[in-house]
PDB file of the backbone (N, CA, C, O) and the ligand in Angstrom, with CONECT records:
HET     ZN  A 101       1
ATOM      1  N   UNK A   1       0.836  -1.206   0.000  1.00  0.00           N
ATOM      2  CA  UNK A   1       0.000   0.000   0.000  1.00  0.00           C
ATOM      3  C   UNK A   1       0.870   1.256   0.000  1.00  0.00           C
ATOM      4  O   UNK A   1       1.693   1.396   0.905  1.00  0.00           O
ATOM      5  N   UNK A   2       0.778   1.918  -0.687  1.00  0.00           N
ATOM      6  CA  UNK A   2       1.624   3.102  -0.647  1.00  0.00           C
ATOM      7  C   UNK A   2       0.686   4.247   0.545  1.00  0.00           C
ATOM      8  O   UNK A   2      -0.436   4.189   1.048  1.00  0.00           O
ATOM      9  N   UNK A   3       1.628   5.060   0.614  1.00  0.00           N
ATOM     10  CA  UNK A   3       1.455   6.198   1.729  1.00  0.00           C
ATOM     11  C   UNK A   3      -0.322   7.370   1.222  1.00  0.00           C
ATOM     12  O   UNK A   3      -0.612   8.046   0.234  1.00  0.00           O
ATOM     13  N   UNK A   4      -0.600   7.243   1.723  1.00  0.00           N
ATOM     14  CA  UNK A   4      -1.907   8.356   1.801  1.00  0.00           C
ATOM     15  C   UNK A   4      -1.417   9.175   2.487  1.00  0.00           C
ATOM     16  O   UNK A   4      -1.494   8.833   3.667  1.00  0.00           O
ATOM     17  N   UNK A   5      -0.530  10.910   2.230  1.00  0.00           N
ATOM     18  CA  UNK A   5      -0.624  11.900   3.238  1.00  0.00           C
ATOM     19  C   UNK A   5      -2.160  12.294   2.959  1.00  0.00           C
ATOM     20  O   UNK A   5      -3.138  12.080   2.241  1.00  0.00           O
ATOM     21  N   UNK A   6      -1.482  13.286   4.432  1.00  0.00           N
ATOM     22  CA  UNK A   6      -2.951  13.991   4.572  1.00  0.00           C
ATOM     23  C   UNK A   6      -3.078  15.362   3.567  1.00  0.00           C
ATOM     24  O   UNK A   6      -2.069  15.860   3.069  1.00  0.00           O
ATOM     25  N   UNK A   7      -4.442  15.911   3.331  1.00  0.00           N
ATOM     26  CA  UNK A   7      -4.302  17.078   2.654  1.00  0.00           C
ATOM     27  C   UNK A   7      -3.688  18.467   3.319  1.00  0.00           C
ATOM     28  O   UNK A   7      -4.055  18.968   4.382  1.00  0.00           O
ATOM     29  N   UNK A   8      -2.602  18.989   2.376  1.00  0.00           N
ATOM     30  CA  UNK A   8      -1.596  20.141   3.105  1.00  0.00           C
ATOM     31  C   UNK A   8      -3.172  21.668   3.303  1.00  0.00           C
ATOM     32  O   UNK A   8      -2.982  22.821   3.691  1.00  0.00           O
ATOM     33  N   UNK A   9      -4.379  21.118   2.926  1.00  0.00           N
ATOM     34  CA  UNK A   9      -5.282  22.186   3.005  1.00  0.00           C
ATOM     35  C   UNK A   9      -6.349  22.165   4.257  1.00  0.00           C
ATOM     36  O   UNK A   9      -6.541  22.995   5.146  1.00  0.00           O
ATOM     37  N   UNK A  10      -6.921  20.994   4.004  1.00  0.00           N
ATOM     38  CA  UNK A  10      -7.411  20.678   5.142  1.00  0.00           C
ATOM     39  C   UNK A  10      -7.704  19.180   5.693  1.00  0.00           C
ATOM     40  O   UNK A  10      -8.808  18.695   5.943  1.00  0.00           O
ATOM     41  N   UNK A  11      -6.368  18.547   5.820  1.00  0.00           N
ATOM     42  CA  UNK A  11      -5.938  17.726   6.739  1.00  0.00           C
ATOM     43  C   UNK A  11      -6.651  16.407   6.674  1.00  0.00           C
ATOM     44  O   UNK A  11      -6.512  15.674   7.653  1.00  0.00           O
ATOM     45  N   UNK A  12      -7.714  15.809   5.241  1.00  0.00           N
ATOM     46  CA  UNK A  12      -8.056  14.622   5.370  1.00  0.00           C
ATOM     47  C   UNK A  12      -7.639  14.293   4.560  1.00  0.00           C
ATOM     48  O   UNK A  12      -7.207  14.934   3.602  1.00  0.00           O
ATOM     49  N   UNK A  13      -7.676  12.500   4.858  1.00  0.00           N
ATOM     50  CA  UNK A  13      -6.937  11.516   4.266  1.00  0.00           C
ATOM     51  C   UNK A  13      -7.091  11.606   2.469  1.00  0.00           C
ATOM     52  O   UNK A  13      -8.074  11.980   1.829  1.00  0.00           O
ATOM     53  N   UNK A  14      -6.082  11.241   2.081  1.00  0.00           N
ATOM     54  CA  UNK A  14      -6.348  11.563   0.743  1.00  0.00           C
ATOM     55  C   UNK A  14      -6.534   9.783  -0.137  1.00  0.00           C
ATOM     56  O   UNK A  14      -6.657   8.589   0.134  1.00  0.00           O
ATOM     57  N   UNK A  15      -6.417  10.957  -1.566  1.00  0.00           N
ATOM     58  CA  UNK A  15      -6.675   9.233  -2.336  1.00  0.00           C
ATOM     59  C   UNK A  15      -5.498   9.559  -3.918  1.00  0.00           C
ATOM     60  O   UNK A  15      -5.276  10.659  -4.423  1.00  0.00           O
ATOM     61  N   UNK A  16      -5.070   8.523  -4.261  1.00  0.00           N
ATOM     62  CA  UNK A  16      -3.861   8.619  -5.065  1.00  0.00           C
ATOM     63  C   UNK A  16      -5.310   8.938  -6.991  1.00  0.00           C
ATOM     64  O   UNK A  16      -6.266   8.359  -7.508  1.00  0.00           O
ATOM     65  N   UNK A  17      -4.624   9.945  -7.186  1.00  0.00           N
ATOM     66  CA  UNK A  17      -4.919  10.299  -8.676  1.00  0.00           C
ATOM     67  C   UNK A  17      -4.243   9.275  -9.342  1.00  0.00           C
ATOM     68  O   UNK A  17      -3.045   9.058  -9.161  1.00  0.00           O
ATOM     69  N   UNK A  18      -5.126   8.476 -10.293  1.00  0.00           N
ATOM     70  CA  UNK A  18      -4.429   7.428 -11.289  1.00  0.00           C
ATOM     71  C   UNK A  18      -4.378   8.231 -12.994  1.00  0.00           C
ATOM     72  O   UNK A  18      -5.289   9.004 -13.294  1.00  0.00           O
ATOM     73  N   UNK A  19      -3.563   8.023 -13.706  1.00  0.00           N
ATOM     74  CA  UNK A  19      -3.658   9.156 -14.813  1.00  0.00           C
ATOM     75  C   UNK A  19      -3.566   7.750 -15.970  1.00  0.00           C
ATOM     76  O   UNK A  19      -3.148   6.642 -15.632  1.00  0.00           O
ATOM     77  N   UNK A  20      -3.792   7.913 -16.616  1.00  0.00           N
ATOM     78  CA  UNK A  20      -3.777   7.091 -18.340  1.00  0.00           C
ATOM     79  C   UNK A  20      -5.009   6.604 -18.391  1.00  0.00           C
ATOM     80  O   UNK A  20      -5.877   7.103 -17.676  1.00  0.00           O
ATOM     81  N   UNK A  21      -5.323   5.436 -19.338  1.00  0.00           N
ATOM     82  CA  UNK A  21      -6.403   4.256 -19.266  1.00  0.00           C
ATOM     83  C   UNK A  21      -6.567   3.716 -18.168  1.00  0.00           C
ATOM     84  O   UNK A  21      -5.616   3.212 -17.571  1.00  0.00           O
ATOM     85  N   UNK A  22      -7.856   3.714 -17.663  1.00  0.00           N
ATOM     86  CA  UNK A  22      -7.893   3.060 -17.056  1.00  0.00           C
ATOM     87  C   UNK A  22      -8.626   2.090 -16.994  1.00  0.00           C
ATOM     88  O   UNK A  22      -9.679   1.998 -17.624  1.00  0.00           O
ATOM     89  N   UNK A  23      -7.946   0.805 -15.846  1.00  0.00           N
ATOM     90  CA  UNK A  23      -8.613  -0.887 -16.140  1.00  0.00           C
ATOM     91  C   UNK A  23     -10.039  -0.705 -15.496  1.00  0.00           C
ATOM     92  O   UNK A  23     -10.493   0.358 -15.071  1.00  0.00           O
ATOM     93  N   UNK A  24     -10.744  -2.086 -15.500  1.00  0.00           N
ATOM     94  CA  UNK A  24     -11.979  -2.331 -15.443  1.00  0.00           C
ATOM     95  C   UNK A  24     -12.043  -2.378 -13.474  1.00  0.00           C
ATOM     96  O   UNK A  24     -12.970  -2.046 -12.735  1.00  0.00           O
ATOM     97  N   UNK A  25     -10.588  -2.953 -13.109  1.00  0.00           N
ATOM     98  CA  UNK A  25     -10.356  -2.740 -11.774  1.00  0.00           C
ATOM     99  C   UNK A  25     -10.332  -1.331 -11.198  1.00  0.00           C
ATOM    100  O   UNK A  25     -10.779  -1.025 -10.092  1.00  0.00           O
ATOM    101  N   UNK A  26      -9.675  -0.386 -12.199  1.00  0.00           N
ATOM    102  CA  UNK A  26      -9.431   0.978 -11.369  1.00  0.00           C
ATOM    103  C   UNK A  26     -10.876   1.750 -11.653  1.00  0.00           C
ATOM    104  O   UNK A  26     -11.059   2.834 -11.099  1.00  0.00           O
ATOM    105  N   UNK A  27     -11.729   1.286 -12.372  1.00  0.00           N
ATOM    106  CA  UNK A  27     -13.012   1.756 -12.373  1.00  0.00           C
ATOM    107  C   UNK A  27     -13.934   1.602 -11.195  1.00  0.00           C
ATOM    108  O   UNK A  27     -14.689   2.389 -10.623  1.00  0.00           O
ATOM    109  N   UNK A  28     -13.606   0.238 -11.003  1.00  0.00           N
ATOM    110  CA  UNK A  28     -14.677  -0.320  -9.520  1.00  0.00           C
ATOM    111  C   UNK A  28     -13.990   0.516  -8.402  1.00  0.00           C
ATOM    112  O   UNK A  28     -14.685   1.029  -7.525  1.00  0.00           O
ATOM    113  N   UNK A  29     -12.457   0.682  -8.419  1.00  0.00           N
ATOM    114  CA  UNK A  29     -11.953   1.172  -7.171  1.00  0.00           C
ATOM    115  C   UNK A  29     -12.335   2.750  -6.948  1.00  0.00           C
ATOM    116  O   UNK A  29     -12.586   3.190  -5.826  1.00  0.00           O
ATOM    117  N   UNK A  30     -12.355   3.655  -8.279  1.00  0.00           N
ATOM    118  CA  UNK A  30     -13.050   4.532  -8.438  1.00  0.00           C
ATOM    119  C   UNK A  30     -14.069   4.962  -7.642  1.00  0.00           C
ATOM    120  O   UNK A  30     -14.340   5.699  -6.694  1.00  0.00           O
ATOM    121  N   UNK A  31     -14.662   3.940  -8.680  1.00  0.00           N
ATOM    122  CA  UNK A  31     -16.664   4.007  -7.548  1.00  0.00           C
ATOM    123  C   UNK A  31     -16.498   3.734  -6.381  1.00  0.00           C
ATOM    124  O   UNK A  31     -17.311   4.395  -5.735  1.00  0.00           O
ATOM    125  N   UNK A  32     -15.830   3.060  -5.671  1.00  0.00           N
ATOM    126  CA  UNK A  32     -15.454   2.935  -4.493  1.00  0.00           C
ATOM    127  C   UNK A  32     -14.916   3.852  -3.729  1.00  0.00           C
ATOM    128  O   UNK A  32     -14.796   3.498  -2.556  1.00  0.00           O
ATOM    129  N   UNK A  33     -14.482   5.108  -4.031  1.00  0.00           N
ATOM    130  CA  UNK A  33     -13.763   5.889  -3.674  1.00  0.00           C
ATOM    131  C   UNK A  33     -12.121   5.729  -3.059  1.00  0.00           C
ATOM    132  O   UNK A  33     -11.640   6.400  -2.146  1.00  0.00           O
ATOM    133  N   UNK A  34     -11.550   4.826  -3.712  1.00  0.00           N
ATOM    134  CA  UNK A  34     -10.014   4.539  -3.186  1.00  0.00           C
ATOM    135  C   UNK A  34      -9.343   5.548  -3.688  1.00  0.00           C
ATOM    136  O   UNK A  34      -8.579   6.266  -3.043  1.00  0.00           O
ATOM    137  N   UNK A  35      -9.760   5.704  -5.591  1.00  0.00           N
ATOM    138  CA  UNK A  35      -8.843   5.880  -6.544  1.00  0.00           C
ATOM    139  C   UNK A  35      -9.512   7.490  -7.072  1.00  0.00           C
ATOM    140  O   UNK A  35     -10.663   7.729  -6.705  1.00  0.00           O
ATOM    141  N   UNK A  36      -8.807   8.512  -7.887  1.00  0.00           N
ATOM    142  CA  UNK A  36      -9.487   9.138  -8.408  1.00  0.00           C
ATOM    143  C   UNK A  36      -9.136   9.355  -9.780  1.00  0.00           C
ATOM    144  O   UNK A  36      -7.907   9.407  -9.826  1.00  0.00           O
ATOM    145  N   UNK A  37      -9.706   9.528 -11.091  1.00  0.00           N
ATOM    146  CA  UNK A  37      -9.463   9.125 -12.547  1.00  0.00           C
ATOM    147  C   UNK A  37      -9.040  10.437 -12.810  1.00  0.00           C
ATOM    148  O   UNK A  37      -9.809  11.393 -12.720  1.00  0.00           O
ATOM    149  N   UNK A  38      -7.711  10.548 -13.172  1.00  0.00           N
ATOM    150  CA  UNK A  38      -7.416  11.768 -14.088  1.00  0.00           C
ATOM    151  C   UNK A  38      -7.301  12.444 -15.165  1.00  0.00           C
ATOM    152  O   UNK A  38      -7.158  13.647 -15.383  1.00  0.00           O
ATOM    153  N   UNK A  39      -7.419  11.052 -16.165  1.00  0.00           N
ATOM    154  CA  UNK A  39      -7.594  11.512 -17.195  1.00  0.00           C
ATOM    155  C   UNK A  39      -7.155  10.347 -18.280  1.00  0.00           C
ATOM    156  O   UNK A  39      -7.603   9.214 -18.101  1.00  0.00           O
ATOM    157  N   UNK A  40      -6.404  10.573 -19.249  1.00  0.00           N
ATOM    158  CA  UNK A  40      -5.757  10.508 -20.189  1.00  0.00           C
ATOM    159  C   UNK A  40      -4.393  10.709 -20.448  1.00  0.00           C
ATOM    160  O   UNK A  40      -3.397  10.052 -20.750  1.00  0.00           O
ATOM    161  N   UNK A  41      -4.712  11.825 -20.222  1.00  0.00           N
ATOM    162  CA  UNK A  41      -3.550  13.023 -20.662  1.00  0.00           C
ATOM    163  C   UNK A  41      -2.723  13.537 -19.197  1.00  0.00           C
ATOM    164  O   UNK A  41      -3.346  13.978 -18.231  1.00  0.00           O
ATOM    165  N   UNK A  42      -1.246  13.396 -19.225  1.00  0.00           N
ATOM    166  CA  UNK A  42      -0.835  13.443 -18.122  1.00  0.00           C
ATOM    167  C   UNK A  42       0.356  14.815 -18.473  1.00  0.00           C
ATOM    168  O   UNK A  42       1.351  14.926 -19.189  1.00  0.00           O
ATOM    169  N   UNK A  43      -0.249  15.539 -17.716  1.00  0.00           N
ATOM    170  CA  UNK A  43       0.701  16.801 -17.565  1.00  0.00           C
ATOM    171  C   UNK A  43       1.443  16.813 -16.799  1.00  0.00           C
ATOM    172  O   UNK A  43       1.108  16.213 -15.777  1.00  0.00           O
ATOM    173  N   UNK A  44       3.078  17.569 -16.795  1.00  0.00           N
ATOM    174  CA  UNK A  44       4.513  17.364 -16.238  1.00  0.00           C
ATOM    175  C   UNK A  44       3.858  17.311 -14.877  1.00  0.00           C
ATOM    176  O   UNK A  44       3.880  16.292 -14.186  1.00  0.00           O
ATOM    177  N   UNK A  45       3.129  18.714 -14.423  1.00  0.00           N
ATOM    178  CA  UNK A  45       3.178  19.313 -13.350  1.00  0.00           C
ATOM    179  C   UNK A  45       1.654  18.770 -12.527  1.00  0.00           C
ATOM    180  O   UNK A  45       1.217  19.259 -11.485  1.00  0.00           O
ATOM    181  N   UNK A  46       0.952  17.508 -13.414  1.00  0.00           N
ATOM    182  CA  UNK A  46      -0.290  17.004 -12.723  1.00  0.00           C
ATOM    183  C   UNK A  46      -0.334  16.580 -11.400  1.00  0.00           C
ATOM    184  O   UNK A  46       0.643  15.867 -11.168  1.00  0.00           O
ATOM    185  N   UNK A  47      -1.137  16.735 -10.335  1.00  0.00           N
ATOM    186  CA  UNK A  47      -1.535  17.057  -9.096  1.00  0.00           C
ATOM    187  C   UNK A  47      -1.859  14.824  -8.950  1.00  0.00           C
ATOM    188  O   UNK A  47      -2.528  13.962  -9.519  1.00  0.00           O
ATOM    189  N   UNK A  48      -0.968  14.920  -7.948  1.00  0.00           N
ATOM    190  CA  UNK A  48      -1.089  13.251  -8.082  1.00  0.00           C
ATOM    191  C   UNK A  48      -2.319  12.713  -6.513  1.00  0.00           C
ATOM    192  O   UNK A  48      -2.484  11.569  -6.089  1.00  0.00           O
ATOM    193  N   UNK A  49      -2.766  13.606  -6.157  1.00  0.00           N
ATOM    194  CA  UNK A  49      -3.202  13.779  -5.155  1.00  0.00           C
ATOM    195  C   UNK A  49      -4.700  14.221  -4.833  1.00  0.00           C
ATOM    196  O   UNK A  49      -5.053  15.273  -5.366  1.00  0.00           O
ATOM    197  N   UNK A  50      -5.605  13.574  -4.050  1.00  0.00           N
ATOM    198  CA  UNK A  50      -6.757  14.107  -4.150  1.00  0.00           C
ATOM    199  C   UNK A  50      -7.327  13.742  -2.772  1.00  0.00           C
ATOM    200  O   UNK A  50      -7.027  12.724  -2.149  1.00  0.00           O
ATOM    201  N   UNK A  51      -8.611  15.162  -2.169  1.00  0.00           N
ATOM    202  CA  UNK A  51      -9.095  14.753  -0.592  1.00  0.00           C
ATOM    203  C   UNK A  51     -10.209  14.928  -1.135  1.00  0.00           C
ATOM    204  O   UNK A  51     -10.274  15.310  -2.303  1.00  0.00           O
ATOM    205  N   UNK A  52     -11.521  14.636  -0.245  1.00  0.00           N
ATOM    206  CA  UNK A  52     -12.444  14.741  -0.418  1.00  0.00           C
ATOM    207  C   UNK A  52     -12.935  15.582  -0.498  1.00  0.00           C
ATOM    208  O   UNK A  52     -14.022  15.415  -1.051  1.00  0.00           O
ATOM    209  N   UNK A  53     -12.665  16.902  -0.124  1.00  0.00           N
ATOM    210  CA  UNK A  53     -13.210  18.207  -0.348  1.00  0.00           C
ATOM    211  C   UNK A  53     -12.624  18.796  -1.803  1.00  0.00           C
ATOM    212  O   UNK A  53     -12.986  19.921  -2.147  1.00  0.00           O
ATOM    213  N   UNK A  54     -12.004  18.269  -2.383  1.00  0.00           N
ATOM    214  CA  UNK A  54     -12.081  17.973  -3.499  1.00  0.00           C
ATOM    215  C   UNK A  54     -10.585  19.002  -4.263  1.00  0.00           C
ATOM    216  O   UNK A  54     -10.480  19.441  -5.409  1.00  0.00           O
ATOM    217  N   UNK A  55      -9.330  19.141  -2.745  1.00  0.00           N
ATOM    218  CA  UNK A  55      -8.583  19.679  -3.650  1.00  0.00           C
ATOM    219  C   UNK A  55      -7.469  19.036  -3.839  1.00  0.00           C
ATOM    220  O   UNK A  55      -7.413  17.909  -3.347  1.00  0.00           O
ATOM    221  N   UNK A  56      -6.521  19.445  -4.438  1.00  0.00           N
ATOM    222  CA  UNK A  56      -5.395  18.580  -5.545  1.00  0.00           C
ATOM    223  C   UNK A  56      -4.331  19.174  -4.868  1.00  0.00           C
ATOM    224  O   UNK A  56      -4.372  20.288  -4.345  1.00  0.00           O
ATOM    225  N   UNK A  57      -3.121  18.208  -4.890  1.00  0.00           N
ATOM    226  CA  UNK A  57      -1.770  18.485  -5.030  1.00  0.00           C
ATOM    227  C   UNK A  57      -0.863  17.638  -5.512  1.00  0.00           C
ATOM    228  O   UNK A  57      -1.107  16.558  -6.050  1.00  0.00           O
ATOM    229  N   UNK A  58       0.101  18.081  -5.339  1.00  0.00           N
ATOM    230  CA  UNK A  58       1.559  17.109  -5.577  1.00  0.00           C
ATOM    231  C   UNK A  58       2.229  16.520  -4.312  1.00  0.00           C
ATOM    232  O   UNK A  58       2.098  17.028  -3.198  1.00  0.00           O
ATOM    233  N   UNK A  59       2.831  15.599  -4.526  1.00  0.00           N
ATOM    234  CA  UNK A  59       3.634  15.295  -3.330  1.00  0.00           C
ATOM    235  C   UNK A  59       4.335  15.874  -2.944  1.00  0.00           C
ATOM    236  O   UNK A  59       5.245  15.954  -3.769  1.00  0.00           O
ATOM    237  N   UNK A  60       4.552  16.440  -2.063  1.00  0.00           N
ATOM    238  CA  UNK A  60       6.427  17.449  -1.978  1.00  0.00           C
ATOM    239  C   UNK A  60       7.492  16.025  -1.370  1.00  0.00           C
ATOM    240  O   UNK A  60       7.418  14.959  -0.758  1.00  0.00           O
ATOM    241  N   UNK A  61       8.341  16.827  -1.974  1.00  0.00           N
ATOM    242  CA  UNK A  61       9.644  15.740  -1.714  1.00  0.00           C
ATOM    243  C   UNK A  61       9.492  14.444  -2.080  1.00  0.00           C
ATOM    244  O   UNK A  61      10.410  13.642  -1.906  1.00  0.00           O
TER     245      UNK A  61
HETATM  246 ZN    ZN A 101      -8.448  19.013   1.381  1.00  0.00          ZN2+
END
C-alpha cells in the first residue's frame, strides 16, 4: 500500500490520482472511492493527489 498523506489544506486523508487508461479494476476502485481518474492526458506538473473536499496536489519531496 503506498502512503496516503494527509491534505496540506485541510488535513483529510487523501486518495492517489491514477492518470492514463484506465482498467476495469481501477473503475470499480473509483466508484469505491479509493482511486481518483485523471484523465488521459498526463501533464509534467499534474496534481497526483486528491481529498475529499475535493482539492489537488503534488507530493512534496
Ligand atoms: Zn483538502
Amino acid at each position: 500500500m503506498a502512503d496516503r498523506p494527509p491534505c496540506p489544506d485541510c488535513g483529510e486523508a487523501s486518495i492517489p490520482i491514477m492518470y492514463g487508461m484506465p482498467s476495469y479494476e481501477a473503475f470499480q476502485r473509483a466508484e469505491a472511492g479509493e482511486l481518483a481518474l485523471g484523465g488521459c492526458v498526463v501533464f509534467e506538473d499534474a496534481p497526483r493527489w486528491r481529498c475529499p473536499a475535493g482539492h489537488v496536489w503534488r507530493e512534496e519531496g
